[in-house]
Every structure is written in structure tokens, then in C-alpha cells.
N, C-alpha and C positions, 0 to 999 in steps of 0.2 A: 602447414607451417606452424611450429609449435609458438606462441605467443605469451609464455610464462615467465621469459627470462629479464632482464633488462638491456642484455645486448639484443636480444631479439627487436624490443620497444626503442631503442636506440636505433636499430637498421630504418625498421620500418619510418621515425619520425624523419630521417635522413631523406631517404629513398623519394620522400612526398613533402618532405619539406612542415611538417606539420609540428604545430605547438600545441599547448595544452593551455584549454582557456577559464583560468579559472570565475569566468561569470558563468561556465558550461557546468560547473562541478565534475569536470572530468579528472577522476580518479577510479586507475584501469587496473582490477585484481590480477595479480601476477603468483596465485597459489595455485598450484594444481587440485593440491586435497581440497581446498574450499571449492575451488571450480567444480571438482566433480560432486559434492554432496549437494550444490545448487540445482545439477544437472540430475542428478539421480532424482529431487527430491519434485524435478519439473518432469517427469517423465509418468508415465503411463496413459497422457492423453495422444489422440492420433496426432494432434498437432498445437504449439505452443507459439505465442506472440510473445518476443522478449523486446522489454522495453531498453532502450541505451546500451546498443552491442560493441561500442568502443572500438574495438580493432580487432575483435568476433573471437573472443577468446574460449568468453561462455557460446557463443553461437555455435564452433565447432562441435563443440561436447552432448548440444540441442540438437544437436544434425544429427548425430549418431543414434538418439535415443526417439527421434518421433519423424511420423511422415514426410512433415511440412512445417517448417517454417519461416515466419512472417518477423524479420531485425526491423525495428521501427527508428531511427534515428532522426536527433532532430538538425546537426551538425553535418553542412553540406560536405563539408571538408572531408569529412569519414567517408562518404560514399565511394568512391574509388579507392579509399585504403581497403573498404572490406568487400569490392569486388576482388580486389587482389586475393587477400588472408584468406576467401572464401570459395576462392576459383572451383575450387574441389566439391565442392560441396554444394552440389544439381539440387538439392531441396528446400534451400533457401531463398527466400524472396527478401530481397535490399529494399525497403520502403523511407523515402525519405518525409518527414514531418514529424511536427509539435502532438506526443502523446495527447496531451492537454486540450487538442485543436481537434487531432484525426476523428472520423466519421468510424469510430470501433466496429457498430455492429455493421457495418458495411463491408468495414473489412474482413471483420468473421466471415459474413455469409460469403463474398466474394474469394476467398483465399481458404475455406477450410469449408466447405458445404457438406453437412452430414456428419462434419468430424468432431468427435470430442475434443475438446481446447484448454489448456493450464496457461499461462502467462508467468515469466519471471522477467529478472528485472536488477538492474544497480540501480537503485535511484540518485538521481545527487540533489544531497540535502536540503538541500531550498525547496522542492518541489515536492517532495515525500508525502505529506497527506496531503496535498490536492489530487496523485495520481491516486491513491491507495483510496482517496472518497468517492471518486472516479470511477473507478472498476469495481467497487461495490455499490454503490446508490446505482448505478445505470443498470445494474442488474444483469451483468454480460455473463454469459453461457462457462465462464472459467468452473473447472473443477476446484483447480489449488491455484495459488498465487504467489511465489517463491519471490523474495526480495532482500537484496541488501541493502540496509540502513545502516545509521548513524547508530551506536547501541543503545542509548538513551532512548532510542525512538521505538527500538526491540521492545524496552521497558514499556514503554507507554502501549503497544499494543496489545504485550501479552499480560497486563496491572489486573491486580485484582482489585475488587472495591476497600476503602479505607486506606490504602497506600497512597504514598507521596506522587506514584507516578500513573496511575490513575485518572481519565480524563474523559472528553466527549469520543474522541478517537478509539479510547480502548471501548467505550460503549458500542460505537460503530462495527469495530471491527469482530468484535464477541457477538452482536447481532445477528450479524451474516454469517459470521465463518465460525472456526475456533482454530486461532493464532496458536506457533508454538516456534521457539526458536531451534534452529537445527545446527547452526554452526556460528561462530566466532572470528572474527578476522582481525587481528592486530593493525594497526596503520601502515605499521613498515612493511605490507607486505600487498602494498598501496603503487602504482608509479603514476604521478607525484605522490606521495604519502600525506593522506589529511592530515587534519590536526587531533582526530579523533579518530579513535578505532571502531567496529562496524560489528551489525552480528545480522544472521540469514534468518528471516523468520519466513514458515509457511504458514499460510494462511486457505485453512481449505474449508471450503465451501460447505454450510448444513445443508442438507437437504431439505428445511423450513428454519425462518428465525428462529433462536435460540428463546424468545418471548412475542407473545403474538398482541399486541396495542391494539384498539378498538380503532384508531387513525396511526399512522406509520408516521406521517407528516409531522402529528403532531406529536408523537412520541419524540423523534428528533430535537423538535422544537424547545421541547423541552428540555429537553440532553443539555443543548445548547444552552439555554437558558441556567440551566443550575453550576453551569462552568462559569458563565462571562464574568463570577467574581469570586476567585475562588476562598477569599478568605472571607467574604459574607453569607451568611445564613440563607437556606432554600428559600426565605419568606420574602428577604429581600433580593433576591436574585432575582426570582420570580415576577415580583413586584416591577423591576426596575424594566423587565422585559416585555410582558405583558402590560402591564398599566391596570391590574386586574385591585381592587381595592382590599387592602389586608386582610382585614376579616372575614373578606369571602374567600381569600386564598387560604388560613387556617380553616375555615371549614373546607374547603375543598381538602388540606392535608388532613384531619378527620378522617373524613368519608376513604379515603386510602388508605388511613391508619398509619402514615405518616407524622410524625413530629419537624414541621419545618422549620425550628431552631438548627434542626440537622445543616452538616454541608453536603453539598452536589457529590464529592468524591466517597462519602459513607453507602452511596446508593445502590444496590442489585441493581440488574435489569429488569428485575420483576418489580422492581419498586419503583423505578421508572415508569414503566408500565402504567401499573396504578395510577400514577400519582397523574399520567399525561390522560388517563383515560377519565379521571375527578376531574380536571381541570376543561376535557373536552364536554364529557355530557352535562356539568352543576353548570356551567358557565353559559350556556344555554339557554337555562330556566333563568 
């Protein structure tokens, strides 16, 4: 059953009697071309977890391209709409619960044992980096990790340092993976249509961090720390976070060759780096 139309999403909401909740962020892509560049862009593992399958639009297009796959939805209501949309399609497994909640590597091992694994995903925008901090920090078995966001949020992933849109998130995600946006999605082409428009970024997996920190924790810690204010100075950021006494934090930026007058968003990952690995061993002594 093709699910791109709006008379189509107009049957189906009939047929089951179903609304759209916006505390859910459901807002269900009705492109074909964006569906398939999400679908092309999730393929090459044996098997993919897509997070928020809607009314299995993207799930269809997932079925076609890999083994196995694992719709995680957290919306009970959808469950029997995408038993229906997905009657056809033997390779799917309907899994109802909270991405945020599910037991991942459980599901991996139990649902895809031996198989290489990508993940995509619509997020809806409330939730967008707790999932995306999620499936990176926990360190799941993904190759690639295909998602559509908010565009803004595109921005923020794929930001270079010294830009406006630049953050702890583009640290994270540049860490682990190296992010790159594939496609573009106007709102109206949304049902219900947001208020903003969306873009596809993949996010595929390094084969080691892109910077290697003497503590990982505290390399973070730090990330964090040099964001919590974005229009003050590393010295007082730093400061305000640790409780570490000024002057030992300028010698610690010293010792990294750091000038902490700097802000958190002028920062490499290698100067993250640095700066978390002065602050882990001077701090010490």
C-alpha cells in the first residue's frame, strides 16, 4: 500500500480512526524522493532499527533494502495501523516502546544476531539529541545512522568550529561519526506539516574517534562545560563548572596552549582534547 499521498493518510486515519498527536511530534513524510534517499542512504547493513515508523512509509522502502527489520514505535495506536501498511512485508518486526527506555543492545543481539546494523529514523523535535546522545554514547554496533531533523538541528550537527551553530552536540557527533546532510525536506511536504522545514543527515560511524582524550568522560565533561555559557569566556565557563580556582585553570590553558579568554564554540576537537586532558592530569597534582 503506497503511503505518500494524502488521500492515502486520509484513508488510513479513517479506517482506525486515528489523530495526530502533536505532544507525539508526529509529522509523517509523504515524499517519495526524500523517502527513498533515506532508504538508499540506510542500506548496505544486513539489518536496520528505524526509530518512529509512523504509518511505515519509510519502513516499506527499509524492507526492500535489508534482511531484517526492527519499527520501534512508541505510540500504541500505530501498532495495528502498521500491522496493516506492513501485512506484506515478512521481514519486519513491529516493536512497541519508548526508544529513550528500550533495552538497544538487547534488541540488537536478540533481533539481528551476527548482522551488521544502520538505524534511521524521523525524530520529532523534542527529542532529537537525547536520541542521537543515545546511540552514540552507548556505543551500539550502528554503521550509519540516517535521520530526519529539524534543519537547524542539521546545522548543528554537521557546524564547524567558530560558527554560530556550532555546539557540544556537533562535538559529540564529529567524535564518533562524521555527519553530512543527504537530503532536504520542505514542511509542506509534512502531513500535518511542521512549522519548520527538515533536512536528512547521515551520520556514519569512524572506525575510532576522530580525537583520542587521555579520559573520554572527561573530555565530554568538558565539551559540556565550555558550552553551559555560551557568551562567556573558557575561563569562566570552566570555572563556573568545575570550581577549579582561576589561575590554576589559566595554567592548565597554558599547559594546552590554549588561551582561555577564547569561547567554547572557537574550539577543534583536538583542542578539546588538550585542554580536557591539562585539566585531567595538572589537576591532580
Amino acid at each position: 500500500m503506497e503511503l505518500t499521498s494524502a488521500k492515502a493518510v486520509r484513508e488510513i486515519q479513517n479506517r482506525f480512526g486515528f489523530t495526530f498527536k502533536k505532544g507525539l511530534g508526529q509529522n509523517f513524510l509523504t515524499s517519495d524522493a526524500v523517502l527513498e534517499k533515506i532508504a538508499d542512504a540506510a542500506a548496505g547493513a544486513d539489518g536496520i532499527i528505524e526509530i518512529g515508523p509512523g504509518f511505515g512509509a519509510l519502513t516499506q522502502r527499509l524492507a526492500r533494502r535489508a534482511k531484517k527489520v526492527a519499527a520501534v514505535e512508541i505510540d500504541e495506536r500505530l501498532i495495528e495501523v502498521l500491522k496493516f501498511t506492513l501485512s506484506d512485508c515478512e521481514n519486519v518486526k513491529i516493536v512497541q516502546g519508548d526508544i529513550l527506555k528500550l533495552d538497544l543492545k538487547s534488541l540488537i543481539e536478540t533481533e539481528f544476531d551476527g548482522m551488521s546494523v544502520n538505524a534511521a529514523a524521523n525524530l520529532p523535535y523534542y527529542i532529537t539529541t537525547p536520541v542521537i546522545a543515545r546511540l552514540l554514547e552507548e556505543k551500539l554496533p550502528f554503521e550509519s545512522i540516517v535521520i530526519m531533523v529539524q534543519k537547524e538541528v542539521a546545522d548543528r550537527l554537521c557546524a564547524a568550529p567558530g560558527s554560530k551553530d556550532y555546539g557540544a552536540i556537533s562535538v559529540l557527533c564529529q567524535y564518533y561519526t562524521e555527519p553530512e546532510v543527504i537530503a532536504k525536506a520542505k514542511a509542506s511536504l509534512f502531513v500535518p506539516p511542521p512549522k519548520v522545514d527538515s533536512a536528512v543527515v547521515r551520520l556514519k560511524r569512524l572506525a575510532v574517534p576522530s580525537v583520542r582524550p587521555a579520559d573520554e568522560e572527561m573530555f565530554f565533561k568538558t565539551v559540556k562545560a565550555s558550552f553551559s555559557q555560551r557568551r562567556k569566556t573558557l575561563l569562566n565557563c570552566l570555572y563556573a563548572s568545575f570550581g577549579i580556582p582561576k589561575d590554576k585553570l589559566k595554567a592548565f590553558g597554558e599547559h594546552a596552549e590554549i588561551d582561555l579568554s577564547r569561547r567554547g564554540e572557537t574550539l577543534t576537537l583536538t583542542e578539546f582534547a588538550r585542554l580536557s586532558d591539562a585539566i585531567l592530569n595538572l589537576h591532580k597534582k
